[in-house]
C-alpha positions as CSV (number, residue, x, y, z in Angstrom):
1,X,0.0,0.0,0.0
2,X,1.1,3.8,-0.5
3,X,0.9,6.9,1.0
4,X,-0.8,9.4,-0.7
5,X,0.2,13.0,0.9
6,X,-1.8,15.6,-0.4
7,X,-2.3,19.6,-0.1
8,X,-4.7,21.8,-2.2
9,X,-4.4,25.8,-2.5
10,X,-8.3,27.2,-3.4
11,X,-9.6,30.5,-4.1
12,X,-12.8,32.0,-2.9
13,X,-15.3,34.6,-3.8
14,X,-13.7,38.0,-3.3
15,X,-17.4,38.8,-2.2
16,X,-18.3,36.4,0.4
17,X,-22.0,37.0,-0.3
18,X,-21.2,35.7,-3.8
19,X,-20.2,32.8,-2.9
20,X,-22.1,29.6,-4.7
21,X,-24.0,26.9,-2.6
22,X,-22.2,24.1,-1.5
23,X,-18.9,25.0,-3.0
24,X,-17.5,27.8,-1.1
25,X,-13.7,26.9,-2.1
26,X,-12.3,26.3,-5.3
27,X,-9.3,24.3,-6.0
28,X,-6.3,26.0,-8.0
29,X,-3.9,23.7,-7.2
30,X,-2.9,20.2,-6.2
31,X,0.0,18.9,-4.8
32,X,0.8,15.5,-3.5
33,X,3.6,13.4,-2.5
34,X,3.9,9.5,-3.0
35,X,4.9,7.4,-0.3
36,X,5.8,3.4,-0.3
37,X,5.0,1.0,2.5
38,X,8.2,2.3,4.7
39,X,7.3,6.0,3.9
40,X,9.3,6.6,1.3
41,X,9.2,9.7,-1.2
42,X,8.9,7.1,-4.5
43,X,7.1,9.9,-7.0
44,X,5.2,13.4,-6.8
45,X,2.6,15.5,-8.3
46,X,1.8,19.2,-8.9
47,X,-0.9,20.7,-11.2
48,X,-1.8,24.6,-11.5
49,X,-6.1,24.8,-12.3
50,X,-7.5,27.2,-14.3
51,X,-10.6,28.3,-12.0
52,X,-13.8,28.9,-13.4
53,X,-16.0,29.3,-10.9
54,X,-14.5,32.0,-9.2
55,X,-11.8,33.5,-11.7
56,X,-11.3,36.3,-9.3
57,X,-8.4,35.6,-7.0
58,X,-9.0,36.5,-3.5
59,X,-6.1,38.6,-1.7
60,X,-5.5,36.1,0.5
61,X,-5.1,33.6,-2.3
62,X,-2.4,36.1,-3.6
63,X,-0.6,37.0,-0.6
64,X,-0.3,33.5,0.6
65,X,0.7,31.2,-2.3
66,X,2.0,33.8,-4.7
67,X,0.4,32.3,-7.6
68,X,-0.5,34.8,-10.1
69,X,-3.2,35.3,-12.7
70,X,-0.7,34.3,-15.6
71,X,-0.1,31.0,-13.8
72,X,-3.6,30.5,-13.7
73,X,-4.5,30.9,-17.4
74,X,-2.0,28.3,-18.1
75,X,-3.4,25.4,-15.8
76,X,-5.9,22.7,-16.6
77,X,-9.6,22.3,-16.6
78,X,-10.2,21.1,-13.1
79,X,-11.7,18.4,-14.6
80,X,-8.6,16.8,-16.0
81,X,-6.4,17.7,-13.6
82,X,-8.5,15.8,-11.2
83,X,-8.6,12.8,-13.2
84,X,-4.8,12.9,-13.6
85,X,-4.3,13.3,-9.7
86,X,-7.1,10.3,-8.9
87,X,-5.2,7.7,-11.9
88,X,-1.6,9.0,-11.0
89,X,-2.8,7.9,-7.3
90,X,-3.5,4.0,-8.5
91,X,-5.7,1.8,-6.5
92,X,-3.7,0.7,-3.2
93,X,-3.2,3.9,-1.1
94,X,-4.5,6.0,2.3
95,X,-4.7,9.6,2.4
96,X,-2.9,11.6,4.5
97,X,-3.5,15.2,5.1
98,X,-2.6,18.5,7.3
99,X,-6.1,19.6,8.5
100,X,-9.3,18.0,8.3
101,X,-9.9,20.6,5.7
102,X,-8.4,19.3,1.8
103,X,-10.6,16.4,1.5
104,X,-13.8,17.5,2.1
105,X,-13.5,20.4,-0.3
106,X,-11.9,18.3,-2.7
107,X,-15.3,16.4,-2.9
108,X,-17.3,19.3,-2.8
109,X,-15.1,20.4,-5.8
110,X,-15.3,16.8,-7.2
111,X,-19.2,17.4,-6.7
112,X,-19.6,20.5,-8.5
113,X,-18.1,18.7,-11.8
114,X,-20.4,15.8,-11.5
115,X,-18.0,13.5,-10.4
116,X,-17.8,12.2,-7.0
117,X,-18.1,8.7,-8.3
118,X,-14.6,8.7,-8.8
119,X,-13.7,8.5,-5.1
120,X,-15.8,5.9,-3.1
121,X,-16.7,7.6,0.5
122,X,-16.6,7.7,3.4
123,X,-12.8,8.2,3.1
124,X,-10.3,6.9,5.7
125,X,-7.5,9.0,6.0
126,X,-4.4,10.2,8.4
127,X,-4.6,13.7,9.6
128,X,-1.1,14.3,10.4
129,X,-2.1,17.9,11.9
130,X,-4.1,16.1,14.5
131,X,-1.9,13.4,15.1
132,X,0.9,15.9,15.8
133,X,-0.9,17.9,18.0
134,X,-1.9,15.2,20.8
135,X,0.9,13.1,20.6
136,X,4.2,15.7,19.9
137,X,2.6,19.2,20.5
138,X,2.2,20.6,24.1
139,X,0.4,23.6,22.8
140,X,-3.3,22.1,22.5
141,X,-3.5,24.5,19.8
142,X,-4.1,24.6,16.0
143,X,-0.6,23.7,15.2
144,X,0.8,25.2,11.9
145,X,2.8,23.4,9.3
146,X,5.6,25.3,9.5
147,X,5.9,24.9,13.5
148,X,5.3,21.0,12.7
149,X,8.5,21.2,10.3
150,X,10.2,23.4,13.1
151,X,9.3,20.7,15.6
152,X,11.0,17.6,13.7
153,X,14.2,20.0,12.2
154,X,13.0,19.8,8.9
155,X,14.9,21.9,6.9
156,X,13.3,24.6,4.7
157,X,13.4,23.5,0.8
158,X,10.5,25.3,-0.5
159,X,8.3,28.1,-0.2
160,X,5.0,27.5,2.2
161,X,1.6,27.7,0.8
162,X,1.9,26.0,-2.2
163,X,0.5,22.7,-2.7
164,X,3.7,20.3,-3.7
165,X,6.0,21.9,-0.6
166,X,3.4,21.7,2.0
167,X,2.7,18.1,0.8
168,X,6.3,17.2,0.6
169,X,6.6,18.7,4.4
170,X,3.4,16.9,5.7
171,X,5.4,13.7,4.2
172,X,8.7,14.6,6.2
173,X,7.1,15.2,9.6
174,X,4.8,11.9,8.6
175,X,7.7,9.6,8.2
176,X,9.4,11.1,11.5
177,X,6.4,10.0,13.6
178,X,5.4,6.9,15.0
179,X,3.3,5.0,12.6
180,X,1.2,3.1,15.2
181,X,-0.2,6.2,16.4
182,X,-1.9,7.2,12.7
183,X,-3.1,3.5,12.3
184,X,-4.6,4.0,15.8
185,X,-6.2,7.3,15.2
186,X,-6.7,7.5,11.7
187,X,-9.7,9.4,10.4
188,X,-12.8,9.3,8.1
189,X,-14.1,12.4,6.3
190,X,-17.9,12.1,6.0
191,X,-18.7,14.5,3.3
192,X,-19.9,11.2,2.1
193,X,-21.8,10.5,4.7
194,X,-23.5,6.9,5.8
195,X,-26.7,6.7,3.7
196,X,-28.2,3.8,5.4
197,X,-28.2,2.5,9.2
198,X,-26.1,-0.8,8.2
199,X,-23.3,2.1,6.8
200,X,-23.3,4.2,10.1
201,X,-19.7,4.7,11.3
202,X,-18.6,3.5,14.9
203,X,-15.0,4.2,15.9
204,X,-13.6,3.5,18.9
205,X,-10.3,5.0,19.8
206,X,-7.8,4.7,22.7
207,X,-9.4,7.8,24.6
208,X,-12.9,7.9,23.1
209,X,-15.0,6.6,20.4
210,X,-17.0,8.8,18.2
211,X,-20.5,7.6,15.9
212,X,-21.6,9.9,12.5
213,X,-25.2,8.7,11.6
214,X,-26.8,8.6,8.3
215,X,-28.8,11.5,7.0
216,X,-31.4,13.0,8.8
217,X,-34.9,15.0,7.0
218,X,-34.6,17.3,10.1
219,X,-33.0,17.5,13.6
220,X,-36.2,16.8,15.4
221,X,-35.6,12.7,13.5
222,X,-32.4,12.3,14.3
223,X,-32.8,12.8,17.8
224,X,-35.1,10.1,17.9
225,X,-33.0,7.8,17.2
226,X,-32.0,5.7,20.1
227,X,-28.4,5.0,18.4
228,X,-28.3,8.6,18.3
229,X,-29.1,9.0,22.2
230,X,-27.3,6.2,23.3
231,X,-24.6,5.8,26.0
232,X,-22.3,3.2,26.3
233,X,-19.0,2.8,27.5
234,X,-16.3,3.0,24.7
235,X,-14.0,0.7,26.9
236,X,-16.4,-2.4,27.9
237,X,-19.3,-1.7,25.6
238,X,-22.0,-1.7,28.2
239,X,-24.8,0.6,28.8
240,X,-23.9,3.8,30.6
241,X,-26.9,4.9,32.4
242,X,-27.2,8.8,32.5
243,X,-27.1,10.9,35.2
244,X,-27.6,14.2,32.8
245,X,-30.0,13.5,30.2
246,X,-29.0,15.1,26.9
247,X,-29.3,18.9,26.8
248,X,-28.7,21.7,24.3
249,X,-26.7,24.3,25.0
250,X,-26.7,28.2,23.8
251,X,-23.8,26.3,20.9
252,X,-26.7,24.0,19.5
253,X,-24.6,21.3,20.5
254,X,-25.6,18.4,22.7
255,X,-24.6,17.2,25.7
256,X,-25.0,14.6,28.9
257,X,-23.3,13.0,31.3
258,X,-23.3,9.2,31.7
259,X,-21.8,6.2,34.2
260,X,-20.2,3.2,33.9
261,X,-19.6,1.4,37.2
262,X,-16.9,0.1,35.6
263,X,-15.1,2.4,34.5
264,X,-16.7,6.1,35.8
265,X,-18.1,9.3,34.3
266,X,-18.6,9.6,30.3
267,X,-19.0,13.3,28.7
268,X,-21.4,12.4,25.6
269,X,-21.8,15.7,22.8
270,X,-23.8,15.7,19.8
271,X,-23.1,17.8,16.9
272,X,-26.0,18.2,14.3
273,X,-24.3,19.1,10.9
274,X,-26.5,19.7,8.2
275,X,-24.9,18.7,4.8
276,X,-24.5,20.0,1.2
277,X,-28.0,18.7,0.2
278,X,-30.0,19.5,3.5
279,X,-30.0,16.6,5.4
280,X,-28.8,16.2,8.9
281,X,-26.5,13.7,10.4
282,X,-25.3,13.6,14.0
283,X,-22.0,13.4,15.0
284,X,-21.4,11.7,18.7
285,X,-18.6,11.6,20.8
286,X,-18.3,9.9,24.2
287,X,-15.1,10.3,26.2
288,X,-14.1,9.8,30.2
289,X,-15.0,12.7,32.3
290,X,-12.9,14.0,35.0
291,X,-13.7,16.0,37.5
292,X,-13.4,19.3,35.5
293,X,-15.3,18.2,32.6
294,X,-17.9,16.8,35.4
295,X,-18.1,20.2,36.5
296,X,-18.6,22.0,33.2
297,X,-21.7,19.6,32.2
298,X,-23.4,21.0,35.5
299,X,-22.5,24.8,34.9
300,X,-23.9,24.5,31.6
301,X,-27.1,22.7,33.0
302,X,-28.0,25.2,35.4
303,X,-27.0,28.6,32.5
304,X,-29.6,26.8,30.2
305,X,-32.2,26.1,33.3
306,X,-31.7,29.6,34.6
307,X,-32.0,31.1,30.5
308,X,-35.5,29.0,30.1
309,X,-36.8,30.1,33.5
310,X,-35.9,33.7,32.8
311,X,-37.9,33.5,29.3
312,X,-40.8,31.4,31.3
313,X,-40.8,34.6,33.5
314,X,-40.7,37.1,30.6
315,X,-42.9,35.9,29.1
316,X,-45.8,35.7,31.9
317,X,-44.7,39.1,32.2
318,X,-45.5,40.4,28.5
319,X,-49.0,38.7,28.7
């Protein structure tokens, strides 16, 4: 099997009003490294797009990867280009990534041309970004590339912010890191998302496990599902009973507070994401509480209690 790194560069709508639906990036450039079995640099790719949905650049486009209009006018059809990239990437590989970011918007962009068929979904990938940050980062931040090449001494042979060098860098700090911590927390982008209940995705990691549902009509179904609402503990698989029911909270997401007897407290959060054609799927995540994150359920309880009494209490008032 191969590694396929990857990095895009996009433009946007100078206007963000004028942005179209459902593809709010467009993809001017691909880049991609090819990596054998022992993470090896065996080939590489790089292709400038001619954009035609937004032939604008935005300034940030500019001032970050210095391509110019000139460039642009000499670049592919994104069609081609994308079928180049998906045949130059053969049929044995796993995509790795910096961000959670490329992927999806490749799709979108794959989408827009009517051909999304050509990559099966969900996709499993590695998101080196993420794997950096729990496992070599201290920071708990959004760590950049170019701190991640810092990090690992890698030494500078190319201009950021264009798609080939940041590729060929995510490759570099890839191959310096311990490979059975990306087979262990590898990823799956659900821009594709599970289309029937047999499809849903469960994935249990070391620290939690996290569930994306299949697509939804409207929030009010998805939350009654009882797959949706469940708690169970990642670690034995048994039913958690709840001590906080689920809640929403003044961030629309979800949350509750669960037991195991086994193996203690379980912080459970739902995110409703509503998709490129309307529906809604749930995202659920259930990880070990400590006492801090115990603590946090109940504050944000009571605000939400004390916010519903208050507009109880308004609205007596008003009548």
């Amino acid at each position: 099997m191969n590694y396929i790194v990857l990095d895009f560069e996009w433009n946007q709508s100078p206007v963000k009003e004028k942005s179209k639906p459902g593809i709010p990036f467009e993809i001017i450039e691909i880049g991609a490294v090819k990596l054998d079995e022992n993470r090896q640099i065996t080939d590489s790719f790089s292709q400038i797009i001619r954009p035609k949905i937004y032939p604008e650049l935005h300034f940030k486009t500019k001032e970050l990867t210095k391509i110019t209009e000139e460039e642009l006018a000499q670049g592919q059809d994104f069609e081609d280009a994308a079928m180049d990239f998906l045949f130059w990437c053969g049929e044995d590989y796993l995509f790795c990534t910096w961000g959670n970011m490329d992927l999806t918007e490749f799709q979108r962009n794959l989408t827009y041309y009517k051909m999304l068929d050509f990559l099966e979904g969900p996709v499993k990938y590695y998101n080196i970004q993420k794997i950096f940050r729990l496992f070599y980062d201290d920071r708990h931040l959004t760590s950049s590339l170019e701190h991640a090449a810092e990090y690992f001494n890698i030494k500078s042979s190319g201009d950021f912010h264009r798609a080939v060098n940041d590729a060929a860098y995510t490759a570099q700090i890839f191959a310096r890191m311990d490979l059975s911590l990306a087979e262990k927390n590898y990823t799956v982008d659900y821009y594709q998302y599970p289309q029937w209940k047999k499809e849903e995705i469960h994935l249990t990691y070391d620290h939690y496990y996290k569930y994306i549902s299949r697509g939804y009509k409207t929030k009010e179904f998805a939350l009654e599902d009882r797959e949706v609402k469940a708690t169970r503990c990642f670690k034995c698989g048994k039913t958690a009973p709840k001590k906080i029911r689920w809640f929403s909270s003044k961030t629309k997401n979800y949350y509750c507070l669960a037991y195991c007897s086994e193996h203690g407290y379980i912080r459970g959060k739902i995110k409703l994401k509503r998709m490129d054609d309307g529906k809604i799927i749930a995202v659920k995540t259930l990880r070990p509480a400590n006492e801090e994150m115990i603590q946090e359920i109940y504050r944000i309880k009571k605000e939400v209690i004390a916010k519903r009494r208050e507009k109880r209490h308004k609205g007596c008032e008003d009548v």
